[in-house]
GUDRENTOR-508205 format. One record per residue (C-alpha): residue number from 1; x, y, z. Coordinates in nm, 4 decimals, m for minus. Each point is the difference from the previous one (the first is absolute). Example, Ala and Ser with C-alpha at 12.3 -4.5 7.8 and 13.67 -1.06 7.14 Angstrom:
BEGIN
<num=1	u=1.2300	v=m0.4500	w=0.7800>
<num=2	u=0.1370	v=0.3440	w=m0.0660>
***
This chain:
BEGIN
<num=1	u=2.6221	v=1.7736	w=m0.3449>
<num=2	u=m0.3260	v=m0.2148	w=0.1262>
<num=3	u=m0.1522	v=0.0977	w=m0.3033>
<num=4	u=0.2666	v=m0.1290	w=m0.2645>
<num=5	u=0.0183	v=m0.3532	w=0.1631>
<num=6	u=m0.3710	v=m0.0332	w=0.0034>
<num=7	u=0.0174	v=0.0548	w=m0.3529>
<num=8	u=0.2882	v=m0.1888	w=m0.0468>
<num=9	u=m0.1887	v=m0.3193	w=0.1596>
<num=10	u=m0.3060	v=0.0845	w=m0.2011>
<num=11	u=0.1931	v=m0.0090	w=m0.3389>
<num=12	u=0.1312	v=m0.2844	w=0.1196>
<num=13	u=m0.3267	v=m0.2153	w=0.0980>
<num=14	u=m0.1543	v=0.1546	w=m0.2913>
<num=15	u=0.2668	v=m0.1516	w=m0.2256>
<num=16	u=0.0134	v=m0.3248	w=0.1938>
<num=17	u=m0.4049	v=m0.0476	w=m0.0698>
<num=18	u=0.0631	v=0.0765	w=m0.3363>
<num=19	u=0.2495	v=m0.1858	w=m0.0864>
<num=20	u=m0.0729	v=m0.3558	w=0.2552>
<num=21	u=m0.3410	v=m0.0304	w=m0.1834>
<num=22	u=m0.1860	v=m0.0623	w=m0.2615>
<num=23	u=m0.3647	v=m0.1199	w=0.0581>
<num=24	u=m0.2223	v=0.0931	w=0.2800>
<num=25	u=0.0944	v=m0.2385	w=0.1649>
<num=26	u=0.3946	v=0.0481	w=0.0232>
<num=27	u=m0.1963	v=0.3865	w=0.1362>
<num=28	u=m0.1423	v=m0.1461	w=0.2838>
<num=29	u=0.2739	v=m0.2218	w=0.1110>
<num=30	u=0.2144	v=0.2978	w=0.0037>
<num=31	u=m0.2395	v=0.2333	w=0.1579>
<num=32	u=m0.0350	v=m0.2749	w=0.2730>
<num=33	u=0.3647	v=m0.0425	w=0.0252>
<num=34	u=0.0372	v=0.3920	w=0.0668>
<num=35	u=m0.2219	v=0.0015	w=0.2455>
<num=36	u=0.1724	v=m0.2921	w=0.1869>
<num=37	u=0.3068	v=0.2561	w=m0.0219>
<num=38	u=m0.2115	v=0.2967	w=0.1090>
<num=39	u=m0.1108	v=m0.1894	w=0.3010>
<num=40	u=0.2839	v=m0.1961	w=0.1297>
<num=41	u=0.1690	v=0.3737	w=m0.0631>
<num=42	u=m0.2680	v=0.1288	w=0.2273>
<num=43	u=0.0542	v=m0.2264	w=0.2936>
***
């Protein structure tokens, strides 16, 4: 079961990136942004 939502929320991220950007730039914004998630998340 762990293992289908962890792909589940990669497919998802993966199509967020995808689709939320399209220059480098837009990349690293939304890189940045998931790690804001990631560590808020964390704590």
């Amino acid at each position: 079961m762990k293992r289908n939502v962890k792909l589940l929320l990669l497919m998802f991220v993966c199509g967020a990136l995808l689709s939320g950007c399209n220059t480098a730039r837009g990349v690293g914004e939304d890189i940045q942004d998931l790690g804001h998630i990631i560590s808020h998340a964390a704590s």
